[in-house]
Each structure stands twice: as structure tokens, then as C-alpha cells.
C-alpha positions in Angstrom: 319.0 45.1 96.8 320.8 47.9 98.7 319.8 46.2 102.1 322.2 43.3 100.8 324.8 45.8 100.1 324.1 47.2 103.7 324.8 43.6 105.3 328.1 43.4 103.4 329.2 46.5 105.5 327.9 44.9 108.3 330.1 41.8 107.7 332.9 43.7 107.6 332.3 45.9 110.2 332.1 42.7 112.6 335.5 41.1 111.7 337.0 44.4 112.2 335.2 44.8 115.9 336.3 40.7 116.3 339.9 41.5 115.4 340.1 44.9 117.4 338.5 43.3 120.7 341.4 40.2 120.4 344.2 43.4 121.0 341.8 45.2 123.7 341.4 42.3 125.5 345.1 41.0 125.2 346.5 44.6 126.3 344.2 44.7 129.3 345.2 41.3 130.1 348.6 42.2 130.3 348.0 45.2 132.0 348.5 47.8 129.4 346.5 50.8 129.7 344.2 51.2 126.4 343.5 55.1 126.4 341.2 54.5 122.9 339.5 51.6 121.2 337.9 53.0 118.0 335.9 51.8 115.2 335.2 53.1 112.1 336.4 55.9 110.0 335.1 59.2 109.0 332.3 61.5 111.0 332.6 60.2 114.6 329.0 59.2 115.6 329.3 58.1 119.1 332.3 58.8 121.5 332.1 57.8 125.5 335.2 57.5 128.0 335.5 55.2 130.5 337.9 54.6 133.1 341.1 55.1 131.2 339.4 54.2 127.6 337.7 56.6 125.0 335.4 54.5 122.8 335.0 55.6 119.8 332.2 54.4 116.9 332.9 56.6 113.2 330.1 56.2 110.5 332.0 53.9 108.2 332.7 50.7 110.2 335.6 49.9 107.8 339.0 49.9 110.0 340.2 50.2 113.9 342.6 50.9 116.0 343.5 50.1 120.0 346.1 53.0 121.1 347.7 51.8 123.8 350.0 53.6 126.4 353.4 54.2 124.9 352.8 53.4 121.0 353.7 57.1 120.4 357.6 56.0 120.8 358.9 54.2 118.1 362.7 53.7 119.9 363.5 51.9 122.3 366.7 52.2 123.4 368.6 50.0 125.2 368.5 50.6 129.1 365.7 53.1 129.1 362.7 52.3 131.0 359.4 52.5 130.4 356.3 52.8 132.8 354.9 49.5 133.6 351.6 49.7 132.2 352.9 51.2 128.7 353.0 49.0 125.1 356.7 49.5 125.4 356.9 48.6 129.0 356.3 45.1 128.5 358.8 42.1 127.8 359.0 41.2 123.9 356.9 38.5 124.3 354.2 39.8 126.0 354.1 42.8 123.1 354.1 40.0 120.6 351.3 38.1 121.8 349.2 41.4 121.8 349.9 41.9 118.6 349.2 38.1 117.0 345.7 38.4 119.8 344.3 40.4 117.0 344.5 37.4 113.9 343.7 35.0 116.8 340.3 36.5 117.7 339.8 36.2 113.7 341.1 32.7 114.0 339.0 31.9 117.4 336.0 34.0 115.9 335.8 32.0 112.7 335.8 28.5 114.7 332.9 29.6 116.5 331.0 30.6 113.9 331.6 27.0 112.1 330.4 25.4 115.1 327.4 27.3 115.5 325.8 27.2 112.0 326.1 22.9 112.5 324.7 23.4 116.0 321.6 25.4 115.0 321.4 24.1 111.4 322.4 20.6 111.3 324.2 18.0 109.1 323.1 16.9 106.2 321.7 13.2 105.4 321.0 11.8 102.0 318.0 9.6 104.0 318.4 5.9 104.5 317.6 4.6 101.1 320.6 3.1 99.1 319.6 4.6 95.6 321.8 5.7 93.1 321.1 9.2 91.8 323.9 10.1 89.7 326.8 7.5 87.6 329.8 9.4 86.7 330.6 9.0 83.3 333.5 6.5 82.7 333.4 5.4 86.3 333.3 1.7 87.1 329.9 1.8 88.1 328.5 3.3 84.1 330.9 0.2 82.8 329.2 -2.2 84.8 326.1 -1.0 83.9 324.5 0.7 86.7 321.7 3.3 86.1 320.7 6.4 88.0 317.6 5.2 90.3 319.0 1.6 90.8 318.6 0.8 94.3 321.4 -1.0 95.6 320.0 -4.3 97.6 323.6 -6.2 98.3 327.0 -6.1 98.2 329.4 -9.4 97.8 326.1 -10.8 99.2 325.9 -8.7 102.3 322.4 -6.9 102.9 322.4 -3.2 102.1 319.8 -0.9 103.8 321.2 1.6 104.0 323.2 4.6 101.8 326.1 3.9 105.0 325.4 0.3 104.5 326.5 0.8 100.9 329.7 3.1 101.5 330.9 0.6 103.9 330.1 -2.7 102.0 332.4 -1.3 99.0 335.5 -0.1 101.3 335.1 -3.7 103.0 334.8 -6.0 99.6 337.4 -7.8 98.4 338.0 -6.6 94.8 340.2 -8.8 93.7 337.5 -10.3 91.3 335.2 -7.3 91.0 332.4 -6.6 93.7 328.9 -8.3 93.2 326.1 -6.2 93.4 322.4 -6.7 93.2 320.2 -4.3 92.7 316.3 -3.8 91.7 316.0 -1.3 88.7 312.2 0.8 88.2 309.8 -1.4 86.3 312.2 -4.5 86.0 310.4 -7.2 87.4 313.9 -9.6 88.3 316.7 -8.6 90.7 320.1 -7.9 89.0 323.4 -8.9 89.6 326.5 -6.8 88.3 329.8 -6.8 88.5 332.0 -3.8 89.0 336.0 -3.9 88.7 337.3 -1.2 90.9 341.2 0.0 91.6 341.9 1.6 94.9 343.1 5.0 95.3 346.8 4.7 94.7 347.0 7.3 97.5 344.4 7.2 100.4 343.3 3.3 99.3 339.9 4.2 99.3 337.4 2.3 97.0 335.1 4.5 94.7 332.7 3.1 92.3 331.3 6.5 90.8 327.8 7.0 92.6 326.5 9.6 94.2 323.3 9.3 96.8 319.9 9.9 94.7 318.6 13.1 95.6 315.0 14.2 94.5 314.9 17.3 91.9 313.2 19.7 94.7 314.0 23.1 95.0 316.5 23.7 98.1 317.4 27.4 99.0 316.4 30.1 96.9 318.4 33.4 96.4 316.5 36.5 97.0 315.8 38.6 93.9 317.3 35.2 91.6 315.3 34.2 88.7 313.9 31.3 90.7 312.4 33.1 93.5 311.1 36.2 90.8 309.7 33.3 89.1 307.6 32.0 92.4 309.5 28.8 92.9 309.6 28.2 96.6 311.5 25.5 98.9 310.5 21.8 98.5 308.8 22.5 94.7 309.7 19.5 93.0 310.6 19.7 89.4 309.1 17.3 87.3 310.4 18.6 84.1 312.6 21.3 82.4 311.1 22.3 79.0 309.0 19.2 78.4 312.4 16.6 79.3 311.3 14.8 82.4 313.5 15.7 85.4 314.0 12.3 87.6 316.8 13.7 90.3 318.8 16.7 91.2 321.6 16.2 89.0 319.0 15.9 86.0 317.8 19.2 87.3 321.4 20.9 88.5 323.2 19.8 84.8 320.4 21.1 82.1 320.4 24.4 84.2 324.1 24.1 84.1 323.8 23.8 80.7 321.6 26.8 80.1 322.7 29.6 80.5 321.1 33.5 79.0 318.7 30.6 78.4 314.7 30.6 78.7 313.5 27.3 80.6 309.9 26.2 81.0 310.0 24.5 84.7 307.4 22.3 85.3 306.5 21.8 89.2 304.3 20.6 91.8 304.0 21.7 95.2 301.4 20.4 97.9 299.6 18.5 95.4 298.8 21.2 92.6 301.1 21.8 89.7 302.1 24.5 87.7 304.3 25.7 85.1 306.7 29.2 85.1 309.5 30.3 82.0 312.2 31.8 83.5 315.8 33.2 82.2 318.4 31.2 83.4 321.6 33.7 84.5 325.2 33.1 83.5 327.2 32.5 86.6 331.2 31.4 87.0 332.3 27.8 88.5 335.7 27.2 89.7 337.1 24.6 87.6 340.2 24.5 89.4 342.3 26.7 91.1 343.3 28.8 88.1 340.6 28.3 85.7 336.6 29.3 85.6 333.7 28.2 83.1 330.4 30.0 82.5 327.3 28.0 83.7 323.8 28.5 84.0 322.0 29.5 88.0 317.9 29.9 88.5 319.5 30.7 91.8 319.2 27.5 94.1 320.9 25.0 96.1 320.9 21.5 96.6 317.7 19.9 98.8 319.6 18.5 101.7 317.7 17.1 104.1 319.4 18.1 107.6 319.9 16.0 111.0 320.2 18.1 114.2 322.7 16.8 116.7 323.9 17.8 120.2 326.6 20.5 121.2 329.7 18.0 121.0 329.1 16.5 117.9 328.5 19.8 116.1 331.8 21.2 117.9 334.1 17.9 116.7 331.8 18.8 113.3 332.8 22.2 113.4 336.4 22.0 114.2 336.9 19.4 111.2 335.3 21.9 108.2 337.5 24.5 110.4 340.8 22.9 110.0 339.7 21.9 106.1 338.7 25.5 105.2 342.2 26.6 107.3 343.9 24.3 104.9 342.7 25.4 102.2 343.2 29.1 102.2 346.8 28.5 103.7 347.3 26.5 100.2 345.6 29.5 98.2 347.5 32.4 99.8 351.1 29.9 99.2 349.8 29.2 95.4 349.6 32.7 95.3 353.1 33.7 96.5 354.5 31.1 94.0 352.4 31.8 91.2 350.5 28.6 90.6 347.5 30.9 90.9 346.3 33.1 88.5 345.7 36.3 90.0 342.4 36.5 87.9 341.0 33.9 91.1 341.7 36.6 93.3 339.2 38.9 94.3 339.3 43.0 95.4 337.2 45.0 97.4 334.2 45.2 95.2 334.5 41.3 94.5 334.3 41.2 98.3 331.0 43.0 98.7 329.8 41.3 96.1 330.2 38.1 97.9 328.8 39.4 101.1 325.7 40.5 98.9 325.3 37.1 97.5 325.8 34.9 101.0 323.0 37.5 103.2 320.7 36.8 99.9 321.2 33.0 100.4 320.3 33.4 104.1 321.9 33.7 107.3 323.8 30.0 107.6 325.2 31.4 103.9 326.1 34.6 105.6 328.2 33.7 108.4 329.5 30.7 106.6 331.1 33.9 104.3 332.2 35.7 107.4 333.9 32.5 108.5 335.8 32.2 105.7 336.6 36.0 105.4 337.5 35.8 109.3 340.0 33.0 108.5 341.4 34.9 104.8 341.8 38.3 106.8 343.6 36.6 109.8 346.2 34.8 107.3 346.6 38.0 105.7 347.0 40.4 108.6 349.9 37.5 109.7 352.0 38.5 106.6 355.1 40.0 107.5 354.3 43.6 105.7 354.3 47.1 107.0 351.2 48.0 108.7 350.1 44.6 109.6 350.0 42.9 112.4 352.6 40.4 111.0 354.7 43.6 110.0 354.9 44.6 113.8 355.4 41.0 114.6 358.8 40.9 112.4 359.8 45.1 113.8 359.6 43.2 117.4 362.0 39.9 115.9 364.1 42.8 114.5 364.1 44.6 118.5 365.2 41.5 120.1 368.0 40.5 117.6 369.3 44.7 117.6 368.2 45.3 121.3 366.3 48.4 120.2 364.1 49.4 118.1 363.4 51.2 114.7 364.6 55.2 114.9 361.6 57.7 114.0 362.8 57.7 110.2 363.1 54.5 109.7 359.9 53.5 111.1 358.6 56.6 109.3 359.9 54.8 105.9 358.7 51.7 107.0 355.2 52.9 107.6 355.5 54.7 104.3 356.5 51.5 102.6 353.7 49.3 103.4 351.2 52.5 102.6 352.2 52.9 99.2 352.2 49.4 98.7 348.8 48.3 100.0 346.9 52.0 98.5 348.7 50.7 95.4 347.3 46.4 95.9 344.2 48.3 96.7 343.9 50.3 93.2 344.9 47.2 91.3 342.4 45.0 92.7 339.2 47.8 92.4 340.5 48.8 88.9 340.5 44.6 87.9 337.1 44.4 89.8 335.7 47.8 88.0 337.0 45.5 84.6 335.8 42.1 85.4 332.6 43.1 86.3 331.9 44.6 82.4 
């Protein structure tokens, strides 16, 4: 498993370069000679100048820097000049926007990397086949009387073909007296009509009945070195049963796993016509049941069979930028639940949760991968904003401070400064890999 351990590195060591080539590029932009770009820390491994720049590539690919011309003066007194291609040299704004290119590559790189996985991967489709594969319990659908397997053949009398069909007919039908729907059920000989009574959503209006799309009990990605793939299951095995209880769709299959965990489980399958039967020991995993609260579950280690539809460049790019501004959104809120403390800080993870998480995604496979880095790309570019010593958003509020004094920090007090936000993020940093060291016995 080290070679998993090795990509997490690798993970890392690309959001640094990301981040560090968003200041290169910005200062050379602006016309600010960069006299080193390095990356990495420790034994210095390769080391070549050119033009004005010394490149520089250390053995652990863990942090950066871009000196620029001039960053060795702290003050900046008022009426003092400074050489035209220094840091110092240039207007405010110009300095600022240097500094914020850095969380913006982050920002741009993530984006990219969103749109690319649904370019090369696809979105996924449920097929064209309105059939009901899971009822929520209590929903209006299990009081009505609707099974899993149903397929739905009408609604309010309109034709349904397909799963869209279905969506649609429900937001469209007027519930004022229920929606009618007829559906065939397996081995019932006569078409049945139900009726469902339905609310909307007192917020978005929407109309939900509690179904989800059937989806067939196949085996969908397998994590390298899970019990699933040590146990021989491959990709599109379909599971007909789980210790002798007949499985019928994926949420059969997803919910008794669930339900098993430090658990042995005799999976039935059949793949290209033969079958075959394996036990294997389900592993205890965590799932999020909100944001400050996890359960234990049972994993064999695989994901939901989606079935994936490839579409062109501009679809995937409107695609991408939607689960973009969605993930944005949603580590914004995270990092703001934090601050006020309607997060525990038990959700949060440290360094070794981290690598741990970069492990897991390269084991999934490479969409998993990047989908991580992604993430991490958008989590280290909200962080790196934060108005703290040392970070970019640190230097952002030292250059607010400049304009409003008309010069800048003195030697000592940048000195304290710097000295400040080191002894606060060495001492994060300890907290976290102590907590991690303790969650993880």
C-alpha cells in the first residue's frame, strides 16, 4: 500500500506547484523580477538558473516559495522609492493581486479539474426505464403503497417512459387530490392504480414522493486492497444474494453491508454467465450523519454501478462549473461552521487524516483521485485566504494595514508578526497530528 501513500505526496506536491506557479506567473506579469521559484523542502535535488530565476526542486515536495525582488525589506517608508521591477516597487494593488494569484490558481486549478473528470468520464444516467428501486420509509410513496421494482407506467394519466418522464410528470401534477399513478408490479398480472398525497417543499416548492431510480445490485468500483477486490469481486458482478437473502437492487445490497459491519458475509454472484460464491469480512468504516455527527457502518469497499453518458466539451464545462460552485459552497459553510462553532472539531481532519484521504481516493482510481485534489485545491485556497500570519490572506491584510498607515510594518513588528502566526500554525499543526495519532486507535 506504500505506493498509495506515495500518491498522496504526489497530491500534495501538485497543489503546492499549482499555487506557487499562480504567484510566479502574477509577478512576471507585472514585471517583477522572480530571482527563485522553489519547491520542496529538505536535500535540494535539482537546482538550474535561468535568466534572472533559480529553480529549485528539494526532496520533500511539501511547501514553496517565489522570492521576488525586494521581499527582503519589510518597510516601506513613505516617499522612498523603490526600483521598478522590485515586490515593493509596485502600486498596492498590483502587490495584492500577486499575492491573492496564488489561492486563485488553487481556485482556477480546481475548476479545471471538475471539468475534466465529466469531460473524460461522463455523467451518470439511471437508463430509461421508470422503475422504482428504493421507497423511503414513511415517504408518501410507502403510504400509498408503492413497492421497490414497481415500474411506473402513468402519471395523472400522462404516459411515462421514461425515469425523466416520471420526475417531470410529478413536478407538473396537480396535487390537490393526490397524484394518480399506474404502475405494473413483477408477477401481478393487472395494472395498478395508486394514489399518493404529496405536500410541496415549503421552501423550493418542489414535489417528492420518496423514490429513488432502481439500480441493479452490481458491483461498481472496487477499492484496491478492500475486502471486495481481496475477495475477487470485480466490476459488473452482480449480487444475487448476501448470506442466502436474495439481493434484488443496490440499496438491498448497499443497506445489509451497511448493516454489517466486523461482519462475515457469504456473497453470492454471477458474472458472464457462471456463478460463484466468496465469504468475506465486511470493514467498519464512518458516514457523516451530519455535519457534527458520524455512525459506524459496514464497506466491502465499493461504489455505486452508475452507468455513465459522455457528452461534449460545453456541456461538461456548464457540468463542471455547477458541482464547482456547489462544492465552493459547501466548504465556505464548513470553514464559517467552524469559526462559529456549529462544528465539532472532531469533523475536522489533520495531516495524517489528509494522507489518509489521498490514500483512499488513488485506491478508488484516478476520477476518485483528482476529485480529492479538487476539493483539497478549493479547502487550501479558502484557507490560505484567512487573514493569519504567514498566509497569503495574512500579507493581504499587512498590505490593507500599508495603505491605511502609508508604510509598512518596521522589522520588529513584522518579526513578531511572523512569529505570531508560527507559533500558532506549529501549534494547530501538533493538535491536529496528536488528535489524528488518537482517532486513528
Amino acid at each position: 500500500m506504500f505506493i498509495f501513500y506515495a500518491y498522496a505526496g504526489i497530491l500534495i506536491g501538485v497543489l503546492i506547484v499549482v499555487h506557487e506557479v499562480g504567484h510566479f506567473l502574477a509577478a512576471r506579469a507585472a514585471r517583477v523580477t522572480v530571482e527563485r521559484f522553489s519547491i520542496g523542502f529538505g536535500p535540494k535535488i535539482l537546482k538550474v538558473k535561468r535568466g534572472q530565476t533559480e529553480y529549485v526542486l528539494s526532496l520533500i515536495p511539501l511547501g514553496g516559495y517565489v522570492k521576488m525582488a525586494g521581499t527582503e525589506t519589510s518597510e516601506h517608508p513613505a516617499g522612498e522609492t523603490f526600483a521598478p521591477d522590485t515586490f515593493p516597487g509596485k502600486p498596492i494593488g498590483v502587490r495584492a493581486l500577486i499575492i491573492a494569484a496564488g489561492p486563485l490558481a488553487n481556485v482556477i486549478w480546481a475548476l479545471l479539474v471538475y471539468v475534466g473528470i465529466i469531460w473524460i468520464g461522463g455523467v451518470p444516467t439511471f437508463g430509461d426505464q421508470p422503475i422504482v428501486g428504493m421507497v423511503e420509509e414513511g415517504s408518501p410513496a410507502e403510504v400509498a403503497g408503492i413497492s421497490a421494482l414497481d415500474r411506473i407506467v402513468s402519471v395523472d394519466g400522462a404516459a411515462v417512459a421514461t425515469w425523466d418522464d416520471l420526475r417531470a410528470g410529478i413536478q407538473s401534477a396537480d396535487i390537490t387530490d393526490g397524484i394518480t399513478i399506474a404502475l405494473e408490479r413483477p408477477e401481478e398480472p393487472a395494472l395498478m392504480t395508486l394514489v399518493v398525497d404529496v405536500e410541496p417543499d415549503s421552501l423550493t416548492g418542489a414535489v417528492a414522493i420518496g423514490v429513488a431510480a432502481y439500480i441493479p445490485p452490481l458491483i461498481g468500483d472496487v477499492m484496491a486492497g478492500s475486502p471486495a477486490d481481496v475477495a475477487g469481486l470485480k466490476q459488473g458482478d452482480r449480487v444475487t444474494a448476501l448470506n442466502g437473502q436474495p439481493v434484488r437492487t443496490w440499496y438491498e445490497l448497499s443497506s445489509i453491508v451497511a448493516a454489517s459491519p466486523n461482519q462475515e458475509l457469504l456473497v453470492s454472484w454471477e458474472r458472464d454467465g457462471e456463478t460463484g460464491e466468496v465469504v468475506l469480512t465486511v470493514d467498519e468504516v464512518q458516514e457523516p450523519i451530519d455535519l457534527t455527527e458520524v455512525r459506524n457502518v459496514g464497506s466491502i469497499g465499493t461504489t455505486v454501478p452508475l452507468m455513465m453518458r459522455k457528452i461534449g466539451f460545453g456541456e461538461a464545462l456548464f457540468a463542471g462549473v455547477g458541482i464547482f460552485a456547489a462544492t465552493a459552497g459547501q466548504v465556505v459553510g464548513m470553514f464559517w461552521m467552524i469559526v462559529t462553532g456549529q462544528i465539532s472539531m472532531d469533523m475536522v481532519g489533520g495531516p495524517i487524516r489528509v494522507v489518509q484521504m489521498a490514500s483512499e481516493s488513488a485506491r478508488w482510481g484516478a476520477s476518485y483521485f483528482f476529485a480529492f485534489m479538487a476539493f483539497l485545491s478549493l479547502n487550501l485556497a479558502i484557507i490560505n485566504l484567512l487573514p493569519l500570519p504567514i498566509l497569503d490572506g495574512g500579507h493581504l491584510l499587512l498590505l490593507a494595514l500599508e495603505r491605511l498607515r502609508g508604510r509598512g510594518l518596521t522589522e520588529r513588528q513584522l518579526l513578531v508578526w511572523q512569529q505570531i502566526g508560527l507559533f500558532f500554525f506549529i501549534g494547530l499543526a501538533a493538535f491536529l497530528l496528536v488528535r489524528d495519532v488518537f482517532l486513528l486507535r
